[in-house]
N, C-alpha and C positions, 0 to 999 in steps of 0.2 A: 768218375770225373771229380776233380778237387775242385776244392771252392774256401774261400776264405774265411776266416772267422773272427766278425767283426768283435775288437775287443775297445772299451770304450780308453781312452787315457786320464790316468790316475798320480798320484803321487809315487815316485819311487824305491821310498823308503823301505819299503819291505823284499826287495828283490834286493835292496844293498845289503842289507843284514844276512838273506838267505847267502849271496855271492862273500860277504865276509867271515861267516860262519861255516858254511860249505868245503872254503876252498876252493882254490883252481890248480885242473891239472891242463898243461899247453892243448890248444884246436888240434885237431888231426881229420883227416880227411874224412868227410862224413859223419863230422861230430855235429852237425848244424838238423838230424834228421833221423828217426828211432821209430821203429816197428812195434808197436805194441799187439799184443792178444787179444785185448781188450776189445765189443764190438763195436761199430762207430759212434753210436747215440752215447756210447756211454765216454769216451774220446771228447766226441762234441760236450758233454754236460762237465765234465771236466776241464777244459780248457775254460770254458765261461766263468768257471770258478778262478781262474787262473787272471781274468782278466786286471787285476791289479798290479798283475807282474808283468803287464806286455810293456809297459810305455811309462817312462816319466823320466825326471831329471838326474842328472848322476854328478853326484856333487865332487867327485874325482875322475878322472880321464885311467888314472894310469892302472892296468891291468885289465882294462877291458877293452883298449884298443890295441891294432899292428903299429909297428914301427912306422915312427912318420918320419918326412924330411925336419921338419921343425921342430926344438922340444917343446913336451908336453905344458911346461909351463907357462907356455905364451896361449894357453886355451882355456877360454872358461865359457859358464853357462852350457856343460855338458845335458843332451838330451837322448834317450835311446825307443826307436819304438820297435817290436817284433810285431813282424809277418809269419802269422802260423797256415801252415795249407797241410789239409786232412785228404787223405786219398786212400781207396784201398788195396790192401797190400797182396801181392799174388800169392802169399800161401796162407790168404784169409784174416791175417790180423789186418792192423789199421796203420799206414804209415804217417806222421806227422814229420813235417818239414819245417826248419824253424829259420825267420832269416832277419840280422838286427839291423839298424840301421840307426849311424850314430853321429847326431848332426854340433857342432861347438861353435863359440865365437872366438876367432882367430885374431889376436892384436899383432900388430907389423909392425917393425920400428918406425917405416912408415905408414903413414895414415891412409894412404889411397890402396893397400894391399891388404889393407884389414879387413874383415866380415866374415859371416859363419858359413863353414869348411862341413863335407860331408866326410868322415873318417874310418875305418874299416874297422871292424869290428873281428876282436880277435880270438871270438868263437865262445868266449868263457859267459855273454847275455843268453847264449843258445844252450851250449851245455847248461846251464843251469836253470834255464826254464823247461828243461825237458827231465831234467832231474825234478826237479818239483813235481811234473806233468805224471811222471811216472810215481814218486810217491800217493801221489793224489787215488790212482788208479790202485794202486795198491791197498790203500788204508779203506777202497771201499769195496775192492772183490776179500779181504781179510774181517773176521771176529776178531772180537777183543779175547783174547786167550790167556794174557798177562795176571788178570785181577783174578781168578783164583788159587794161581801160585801166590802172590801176594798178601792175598788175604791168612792163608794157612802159614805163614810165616811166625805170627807170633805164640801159635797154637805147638808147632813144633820146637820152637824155645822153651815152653812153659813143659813138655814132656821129657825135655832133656835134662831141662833143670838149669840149662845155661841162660845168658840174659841176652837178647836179639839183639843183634848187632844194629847199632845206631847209624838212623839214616841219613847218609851224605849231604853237608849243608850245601843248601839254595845257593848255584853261583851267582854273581853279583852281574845284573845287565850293564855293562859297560859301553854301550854304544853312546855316540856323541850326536847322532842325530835323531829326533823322534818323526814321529809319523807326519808333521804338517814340514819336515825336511827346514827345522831351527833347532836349535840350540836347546835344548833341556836340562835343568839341574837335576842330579839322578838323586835319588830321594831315601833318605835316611833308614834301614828298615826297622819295625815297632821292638824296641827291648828286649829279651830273649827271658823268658818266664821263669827257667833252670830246669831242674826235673820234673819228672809225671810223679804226681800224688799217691800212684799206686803202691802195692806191700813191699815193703823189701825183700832184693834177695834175702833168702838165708846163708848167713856164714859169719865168721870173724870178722873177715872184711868187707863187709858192705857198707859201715860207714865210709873207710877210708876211700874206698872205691868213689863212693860217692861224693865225696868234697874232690877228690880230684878230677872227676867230671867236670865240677864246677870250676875249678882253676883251670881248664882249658875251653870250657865255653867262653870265662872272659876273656881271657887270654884270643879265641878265636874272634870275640865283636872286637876288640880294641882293635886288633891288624883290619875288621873289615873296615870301623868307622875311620880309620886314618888314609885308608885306601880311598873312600868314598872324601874325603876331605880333601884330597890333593887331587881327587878326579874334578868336584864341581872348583878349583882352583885353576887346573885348567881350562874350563870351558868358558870359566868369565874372563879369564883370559883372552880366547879366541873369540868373544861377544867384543873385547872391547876393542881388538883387531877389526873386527867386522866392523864396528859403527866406525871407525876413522878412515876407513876405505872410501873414498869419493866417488860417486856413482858418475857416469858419463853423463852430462848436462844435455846432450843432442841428439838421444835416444827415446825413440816411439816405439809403442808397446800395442801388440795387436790385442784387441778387445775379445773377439772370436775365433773359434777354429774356424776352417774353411774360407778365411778370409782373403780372395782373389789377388793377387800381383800382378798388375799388365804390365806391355812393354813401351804401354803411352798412356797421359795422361787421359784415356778415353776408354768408356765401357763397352767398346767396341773390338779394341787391342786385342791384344792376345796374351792367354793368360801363363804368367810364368810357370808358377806354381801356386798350391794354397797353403795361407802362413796355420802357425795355429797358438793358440791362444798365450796370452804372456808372449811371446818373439818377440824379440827388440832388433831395431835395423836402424843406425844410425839415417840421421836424418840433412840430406844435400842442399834440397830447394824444395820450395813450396809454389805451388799454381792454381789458384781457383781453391776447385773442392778436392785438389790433388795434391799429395807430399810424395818427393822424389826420395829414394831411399837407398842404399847404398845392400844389395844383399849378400855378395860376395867378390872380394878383391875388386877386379872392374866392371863386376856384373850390377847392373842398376835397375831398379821398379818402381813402379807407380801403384799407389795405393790411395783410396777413396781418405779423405779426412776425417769424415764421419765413424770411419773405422778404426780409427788411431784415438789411445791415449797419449796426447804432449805432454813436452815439461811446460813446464811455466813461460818461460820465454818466448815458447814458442806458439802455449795457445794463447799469448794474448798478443800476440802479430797475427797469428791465426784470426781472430776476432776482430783486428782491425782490416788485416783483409777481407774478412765476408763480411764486414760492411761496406765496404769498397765496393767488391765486387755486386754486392744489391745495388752500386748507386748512387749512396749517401758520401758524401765528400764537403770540402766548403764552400764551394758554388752549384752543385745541381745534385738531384739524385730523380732514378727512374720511377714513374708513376707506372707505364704499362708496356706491355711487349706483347705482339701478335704476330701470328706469320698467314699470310693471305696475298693476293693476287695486289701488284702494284698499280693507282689506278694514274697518277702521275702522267703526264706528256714527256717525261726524259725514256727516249725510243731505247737505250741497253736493257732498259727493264720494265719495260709499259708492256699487263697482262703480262707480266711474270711472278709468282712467289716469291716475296722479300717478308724478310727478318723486319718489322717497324717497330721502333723502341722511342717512346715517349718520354721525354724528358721536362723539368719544370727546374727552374733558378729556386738556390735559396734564399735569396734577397731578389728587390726588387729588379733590378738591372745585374749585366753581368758583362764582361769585356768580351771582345770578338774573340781573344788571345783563347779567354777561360770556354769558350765554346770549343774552340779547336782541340785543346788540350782533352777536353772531356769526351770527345766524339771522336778521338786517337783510341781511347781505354776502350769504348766501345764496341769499335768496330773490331778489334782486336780479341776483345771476349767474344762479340758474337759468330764470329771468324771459327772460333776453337769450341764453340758451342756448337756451330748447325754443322758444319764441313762434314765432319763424321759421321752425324747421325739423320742427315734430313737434307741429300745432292740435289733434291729440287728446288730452293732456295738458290732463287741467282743474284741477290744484292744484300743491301743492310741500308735503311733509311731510318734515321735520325731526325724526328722531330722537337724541336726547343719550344715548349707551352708558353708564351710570356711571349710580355707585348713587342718587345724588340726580339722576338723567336724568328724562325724559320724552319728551315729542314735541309742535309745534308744526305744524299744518295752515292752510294759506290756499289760496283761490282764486286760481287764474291771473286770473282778472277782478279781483280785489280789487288783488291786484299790482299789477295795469296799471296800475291809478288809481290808487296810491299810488306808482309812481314817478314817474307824469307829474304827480302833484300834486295833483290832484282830489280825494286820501281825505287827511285827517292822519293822522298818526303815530298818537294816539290811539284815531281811529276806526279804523285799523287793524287795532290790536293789540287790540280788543274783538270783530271781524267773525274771529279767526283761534279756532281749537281748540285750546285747550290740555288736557294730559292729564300729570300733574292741574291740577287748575285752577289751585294757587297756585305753579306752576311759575315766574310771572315777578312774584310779587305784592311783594318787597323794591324791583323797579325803578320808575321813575318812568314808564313808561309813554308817553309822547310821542315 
């Protein structure tokens, strides 16, 4: 029976270097999936090892995705994760299955089509995590058998009488991205010492041998330091490309993996899928403790606030709405909220379960007008607070603490239909209890 193997996600730097070092030769059929000899634990204890190569960001698209409709250039914030599944194989070895999944953000010349696109992967994450997989397996059913040919090497120079052939200089790491997936200046290497101290050959020519040694070591650092000088001349180049690039101002950034997406502002919904950490999703509308977010083309989610880091702009509206929403405003803010049996004479909701929210003036007096307007906000939050989570709740009563106070009562049903549109304003605030009656009689009522 297969079973998956959980691999944790890491940076991806090291799988881009293997895939640009490597090579790729095109997907074929079955290239996503490889039998090894090997027996499973040691499959399993190797793959673990492996798990730096399952999953991370891919800072280019192109050669590791199929042909899309769209080009490649309109995608960025590439991301890849593998699914590895172990099973065993009928003539005893171990099959591994490898499958990638490669998710981008997509810009559209328009803006309502834009959002991140799932893209097919065009086999070269798999061949080469299984190329890896398979070295791995290799390097640990093998000895090291190399180091004493190597060692006898200088031994049989010295017997021949010839001088050991010198050994191939260090190639230069020329990658542009390093491990934290930025920009690195690649780094000068320490001065070249010239020859070993040891006897010279014998002969005529061992000096002249010898100084021209020397005129081709330098002759070999001056091409590498000119090389390495027009390398880190590009990269601050593409650093200072980078910092004038303007990041999207209306982009929220998931704090955690596993961070739920419902299909409504409510922890009830249903959940789309889980983001995971760093995701950015443009951001549509804000409600309560909810921000509306745009996931792909027309697809939209709700996402807890608490779980999003904003920009600027947005968390300090964010900030002004949760003080809002506690309450605080320029004429009242909420002291208490309970929900229990209503003990009132208004017969819709006498011995029923109501939402009772206490409220207090921030000045002494307040207009009829400023009660009405605040006991709108109210009923409206607490409508989209209980609805959902707590059907036994059949009203919302509105108490004002202060001397010219009272209390305003409505049905949860009356509610309904007066957010969604069905009741007006007017016939609203006629179907509601007031106590006393001329509690809102200055306002216009609508």
């Amino acid at each position: 029976m297969s079973r998956l193997i959980p691999i944790p996600r890491i940076a991806c730097s090291g799988l881009l270097l293997v895939c640009l070092i490597a090579g790729y030769a095109p997907a074929q059929a079955g290239a996503s999936e490889r039998t090894f000899p090997n027996q499973r634990a040691e499959v399993d204890k190797a793959i673990q090892d492996l798990h730096s190569s399952a999953s991370g960001k891919l800072p280019i698209l192109d050669g590791f995705v199929a042909a899309t409709d769209q080009p490649l250039d309109r995608y960025s914030r590439g991301y890849y994760q593998c699914e590895l599944q172990v099973k065993r194989d009928a003539s005893g070895g171990t099959l591994v299955q490898v499958t990638a999944k490669i998710t981008a953000w997509y810009t559209d010349p328009g803006a309502a089509k834009s959002g991140y696109q799932v893209l097919q992967s065009n086999g070269r994450l798999e061949s080469d995590l299984l190329d890896h997989l398979e070295e791995l397996l290799g390097k640990k059913g093998s000895g090291s058998a190399t180091a004493p040919q190597a060692a006898s090497a200088p031994s049989a120079a010295r017997k021949s009488g010839t001088a050991a052939p010198s050994a191939p200089a260090p190639s230069l790491d020329t990658s542009v991205y390093s491990s934290s997936n930025k920009l690195a200046p690649i780094q000068t290497p320490p001065p070249m010492s010239g020859v070993s101290s040891g006897a010279p050959a014998e002969g005529t020519g061992a000096s002249a041998a010898t100084d021209a040694d020397l005129n081709s070591l330098r002759e070999q650092r001056g091409v590498a330091e000119r090389r390495i000088a027009d390398l880190n001349g590009q990269i601050q180049n593409l650093q200072e490309i980078l910092k004038s690039q303007t990041h999207p101002s209306d982009l929220a950034i998931v704090r955690k993996s596993l961070t739920p997406v419902f299909s409504k502002p409510q922890s009830t919904a249903t959940v789309l899928f889980s983001a995971d950490a760093e995701d950015e999703f443009q951001i549509l509308d804000k409600e309560g403790d909810w921000i509306h977010v745009q996931v792909s083309g027309a697809s939209r989610g709700w996402i807890r606030r608490s779980q999003l880091d904003l920009p600027e702009a947005f968390a300090d509206s964010a900030g002004k709405d949760n003080a809002s929403d506690a309450g605080s405003g320029p004429s009242f803010r909420v002291t208490r909220e309970e929900t229990h049996p209503f003990e009132g004479n208004w017969e819709p909701l006498h011995g029923k379960n109501v939402r009772l929210i206490w409220v207090e003036p921030s000045s002494a007096s307040s207009s009829a007008e400023a009660k009405r307007d605040f006991a709108r906000s109210l009923f409206l939050k607490a409508y989209k607070d209980v609805a959902s989570t707590d059907p036994t709740v059949a009203g919302v009563v509105i108490v004002f603490d202060s001397a010219d106070g009272g209390q305003i009562a409505a049905t949860m049903a009356n509610v309904k239909e007066w957010q969604a549109g069905t009741l007006p304003d007017a016939a609203f605030w006629k179907q509601c209890s007031l106590d006393p009656p001329e509690l809102l009689q200055d306002s216009d009522a609508h």
